[in-house]
N, C-alpha and C positions, 0 to 999 in steps of 0.2 A: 818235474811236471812240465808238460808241454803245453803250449798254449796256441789255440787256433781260434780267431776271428771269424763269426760268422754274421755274414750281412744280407739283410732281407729286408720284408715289413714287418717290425718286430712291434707292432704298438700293442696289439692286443686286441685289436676292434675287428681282424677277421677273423675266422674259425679258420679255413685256409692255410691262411699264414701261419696259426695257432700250433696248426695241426704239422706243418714242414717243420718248425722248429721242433716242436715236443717229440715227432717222429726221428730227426736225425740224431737227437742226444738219448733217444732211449735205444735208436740202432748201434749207434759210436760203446753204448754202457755195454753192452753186449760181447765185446771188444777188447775195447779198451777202458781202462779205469785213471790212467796218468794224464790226464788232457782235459785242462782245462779252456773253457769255453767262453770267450770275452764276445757280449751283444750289443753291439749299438742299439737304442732304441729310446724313444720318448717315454716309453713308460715303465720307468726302472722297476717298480714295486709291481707289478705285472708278472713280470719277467721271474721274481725271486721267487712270488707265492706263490705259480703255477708250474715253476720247472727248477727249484732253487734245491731240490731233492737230488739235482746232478752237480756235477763239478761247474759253477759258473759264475761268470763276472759282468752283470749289466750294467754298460756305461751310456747315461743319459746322453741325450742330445739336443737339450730345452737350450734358449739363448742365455740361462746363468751357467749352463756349461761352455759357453763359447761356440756356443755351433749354431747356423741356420738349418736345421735339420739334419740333411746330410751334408753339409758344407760348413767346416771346421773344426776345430780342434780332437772333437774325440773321433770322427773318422780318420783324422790323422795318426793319432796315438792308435788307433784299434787295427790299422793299417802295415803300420811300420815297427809297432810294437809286440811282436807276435810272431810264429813259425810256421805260421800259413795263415792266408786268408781265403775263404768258402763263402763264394756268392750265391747266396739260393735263391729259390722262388720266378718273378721274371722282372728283373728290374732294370735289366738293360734296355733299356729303350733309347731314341730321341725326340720322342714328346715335350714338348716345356721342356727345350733342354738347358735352357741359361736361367730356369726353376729352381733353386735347391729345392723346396716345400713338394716339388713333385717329382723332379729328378734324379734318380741315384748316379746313372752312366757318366756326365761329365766327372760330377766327385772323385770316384772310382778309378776313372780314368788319369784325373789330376795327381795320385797317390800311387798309379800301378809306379811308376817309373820310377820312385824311389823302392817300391819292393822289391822290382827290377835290378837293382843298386845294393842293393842289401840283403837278396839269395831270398825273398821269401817267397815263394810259390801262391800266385792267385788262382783259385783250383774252382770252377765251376759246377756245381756239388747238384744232382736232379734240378738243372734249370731248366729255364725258357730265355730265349734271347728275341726281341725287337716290340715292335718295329724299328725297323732300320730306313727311317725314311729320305733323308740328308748325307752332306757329305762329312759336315762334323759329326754328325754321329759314328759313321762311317770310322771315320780317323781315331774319336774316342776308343771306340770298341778295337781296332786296333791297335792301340795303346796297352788295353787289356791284355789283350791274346800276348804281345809283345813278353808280359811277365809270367803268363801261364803256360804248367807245363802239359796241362790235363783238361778238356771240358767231358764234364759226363751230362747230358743233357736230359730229361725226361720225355721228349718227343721228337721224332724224325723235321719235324718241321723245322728244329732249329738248325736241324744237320744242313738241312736243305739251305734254308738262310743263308747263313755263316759261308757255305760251300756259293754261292752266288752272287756274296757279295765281293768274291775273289780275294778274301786276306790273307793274308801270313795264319795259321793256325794251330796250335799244335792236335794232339790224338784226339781226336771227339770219338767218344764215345756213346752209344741209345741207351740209357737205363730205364727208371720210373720214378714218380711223385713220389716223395720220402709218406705222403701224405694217405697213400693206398695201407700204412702200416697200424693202422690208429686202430687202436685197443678199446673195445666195447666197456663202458661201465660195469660193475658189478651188477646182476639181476636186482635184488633189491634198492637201487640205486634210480632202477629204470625204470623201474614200480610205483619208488616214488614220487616221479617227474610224471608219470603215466595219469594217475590217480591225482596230481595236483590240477595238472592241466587238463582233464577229463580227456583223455587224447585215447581211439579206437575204439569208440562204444556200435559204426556203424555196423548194418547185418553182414554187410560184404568186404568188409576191411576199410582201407582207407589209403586215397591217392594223394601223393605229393606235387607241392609244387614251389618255384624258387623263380623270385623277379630283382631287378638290378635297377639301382637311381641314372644309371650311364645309358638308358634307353634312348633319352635324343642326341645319344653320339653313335649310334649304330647306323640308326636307321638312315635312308637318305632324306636329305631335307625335304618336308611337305608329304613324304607317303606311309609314314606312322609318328605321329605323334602320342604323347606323354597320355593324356585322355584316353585316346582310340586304343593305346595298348592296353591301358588296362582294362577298358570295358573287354576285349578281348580276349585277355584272364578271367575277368568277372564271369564272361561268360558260357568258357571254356567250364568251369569250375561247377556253373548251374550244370550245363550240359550232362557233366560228368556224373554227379547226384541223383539226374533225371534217369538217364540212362543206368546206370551202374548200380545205384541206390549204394555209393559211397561217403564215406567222410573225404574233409578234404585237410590237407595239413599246411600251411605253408612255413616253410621253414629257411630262415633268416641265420645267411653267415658272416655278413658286414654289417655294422650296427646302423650305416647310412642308409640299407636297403629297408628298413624299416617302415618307413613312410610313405615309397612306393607301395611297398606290401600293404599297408593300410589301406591306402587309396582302392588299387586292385580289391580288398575286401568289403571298401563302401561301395560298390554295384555287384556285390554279391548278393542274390536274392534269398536264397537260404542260408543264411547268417549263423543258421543255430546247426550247420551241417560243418563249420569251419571250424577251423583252429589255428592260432600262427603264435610259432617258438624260437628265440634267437638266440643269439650267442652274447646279449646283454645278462642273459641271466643263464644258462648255461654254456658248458666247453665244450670245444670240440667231441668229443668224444663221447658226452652223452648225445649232443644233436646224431651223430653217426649211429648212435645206439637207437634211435627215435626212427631214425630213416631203415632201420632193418625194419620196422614192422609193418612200413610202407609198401604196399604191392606194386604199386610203378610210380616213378618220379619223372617230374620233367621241370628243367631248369635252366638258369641263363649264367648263375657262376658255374665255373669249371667246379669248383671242390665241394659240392653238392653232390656231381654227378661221380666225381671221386670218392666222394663218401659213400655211394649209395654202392658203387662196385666192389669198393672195400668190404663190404656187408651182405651182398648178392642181390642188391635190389635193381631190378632193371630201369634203366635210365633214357631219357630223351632229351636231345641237347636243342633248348632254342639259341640256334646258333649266335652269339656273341661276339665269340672268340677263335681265331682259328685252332687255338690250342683247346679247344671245348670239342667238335667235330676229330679232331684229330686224336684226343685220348678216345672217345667213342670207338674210332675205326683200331688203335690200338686193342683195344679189349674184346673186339669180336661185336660191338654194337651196332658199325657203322651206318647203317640203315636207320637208324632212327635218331635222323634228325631232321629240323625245321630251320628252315631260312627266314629271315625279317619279311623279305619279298612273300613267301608262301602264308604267312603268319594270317590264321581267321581263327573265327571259333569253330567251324566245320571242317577246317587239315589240321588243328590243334587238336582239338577233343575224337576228330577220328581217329589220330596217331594214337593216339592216351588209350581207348578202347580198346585198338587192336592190340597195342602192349601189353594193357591188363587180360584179354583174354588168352595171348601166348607168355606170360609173367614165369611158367615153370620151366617152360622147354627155354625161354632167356634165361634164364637165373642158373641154368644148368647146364649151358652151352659155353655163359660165360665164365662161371669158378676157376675151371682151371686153368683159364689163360690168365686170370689175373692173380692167381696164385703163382703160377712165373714170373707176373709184373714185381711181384711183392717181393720178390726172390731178388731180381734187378736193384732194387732200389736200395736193397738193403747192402747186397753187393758192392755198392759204390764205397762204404768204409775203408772195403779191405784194400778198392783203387789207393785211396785219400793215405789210409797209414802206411802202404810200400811205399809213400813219397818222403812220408817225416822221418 
């Protein structure tokens, strides 16, 4: 049996995250069957009941395991005890980088150089890399690259990065989100989430929408605040109702984004037109299933708008993230997105209308480039086993 390390946010609290891991062990099964799969993470019993169906090894990382999160002992042992390690998701940064609680990259980096020492391959599996905004990070991340023989990246952006930050590197290669591959629940499944939550009862379907607790670190100081965005939601949301005579859905993939979303629906004036579903009470993969019956979404996490592409629902990125804009322009979207700067209820809710009245000729333009995407992503296996 082989054994490969894979390192991410493995807690359980985003759908996201949920959705890269459950997506690369059910691409790997497809494959291969001898490989088993060691996860760091905090929330062992997480891990077991929701992907314990594959070959794997969840090794906590609470402080009675010896670890500050990612700093000690089981990312040591998970590191150097293994026949590769796969960092996914985007965890290379140098934010809080002398953080363990929010840092992966110095960890990481602390550990390449003994994998380095000991032949085992740190193999960059559908990532994201940065910011890269310092020179220790700089230095970290090439510590990384130093052990790796392969990155396969999910976005040009990173190529871009990496390629400008002048390091040592080996083959990069552009794949996709392991997370474009998520499997819709069963129909009766979705029926019953459907009919619990009273969700698509309006005349003309129902629009999505997804907001983020990280809003006063986007914006620039003083030109949108935590209030003013959401009344801005709130009012997007009326607008849309008014206009459209839609439901409105908002749908929650980080369990923290919860209470912004709240907030957002306390200056909603048609309260009995709304609805909001998260990933506290379902997975991945039914919210994906939910967001298929969505006529257009618009949203501030990335794996929202990945879920909605996964599913054919046309999407609108308020931009966030670069790597949010940038899958857009991947999939054939790129046009519809929103900057912080442009951000009202009059360029919000007029983008949202005109999506929903072009929602077929999108949904149809974009299939099958992102059924290529899904092709990529899954692709990256067959990279990952010509190494072991």
């Amino acid at each position: 049996m082989k054994t490969i390390t894979v390192l991410g946010n493995n807690s359980g609290r985003n759908a996201g995250d949920n959705a890269i891991l459950g997506n690369l062990l059910d691409d790997f099964s497809l494959e291969r069957s001898d490989i088993l799969f060691q996860i760091p993470t905090l929330n062992t019993r997480f891990i077991q009941t929701h992907f314990g169906h594959h070959p794997i090894r969840p090794m906590g990382m609470m402080p009675w395991n010896f670890a500050l999160k990612n700093l000690g002992w089981p990312l040591y042992r998970a590191m150097t005890n293994t026949q590769m390690v796969l960092v996914t998701d985007n965890i290379l940064f140098d934010r809080k980088f002398n953080n363990p609680f929010v840092n992966n990259l110095k960890s990481i980096a602390l550990f390449s150089s003994l994998c380095k020492k000991k032949g085992i391959p740190i193999v960059l599996y559908n990532a994201s890399i940065g910011p890269i905004d310092h020179q220790v990070g700089k230095e970290a991340l090439q510590k990384v690259f130093d052990a790796s023989p392969l990155v396969i990246t999910r976005d040009v952006h990173t190529k871009e990065l990496v390629q400008n930050l002048q390091l040592r590197h080996p083959e990069i290669v552009v794949h996709a989100d392991c997370a474009l591959n998520t499997k819709l629940p069963e129909e009766s499944r979705l029926q019953e989430i459907i009919d619990r939550e009273d969700l698509f009862k309006g005349p003309n379907g129902t629009v999505g929408l997804n907001v983020n607790a990280y809003i006063d670190n986007w914006s620039q100081r003083g030109s949108l605040n935590r209030d003013t965005f959401c009344k801005i939601i709130a009012g997007t949301a009326d607008r849309l109702i008014e206009k459209l005579d839609v439901d409105i859905l908002f749908t929650v993939t980080q369990i923290m984004d919860m209470k912004i979303t709240l907030e957002c629906v306390g200056h909603i004036q048609r309260k009995d037109r709304v609805r909001v579903v998260g990933n506290k009470d379902y997975t991945y993969q039914e919210l994906a299933g939910l967001l298929s019956r969505v006529a257009v979404h618009a949203g501030l996490r990335t794996h929202t708008l990945i879920f909605c592409a996964a599913v054919g629902t046309p999407m609108i990125s308020i931009n966030a993230y670069p790597k949010s804009s940038g899958f857009l322009k991947t999939v054939g979207m790129g046009d519809w997105s929103i900057d912080f700067a442009d951000l009202s209820v009059e360029n919000l809710s007029g983008l949202m209308q005109r999506a929903w009245h072009e929602r077929d000729r999108l949904r149809s333009a974009m299939e099958p480039i992102v059924e290529l995407e899904k092709k990529k992503a899954r692709d990256s296996v067959r990279l990952v086993t010509q190494l072991l």
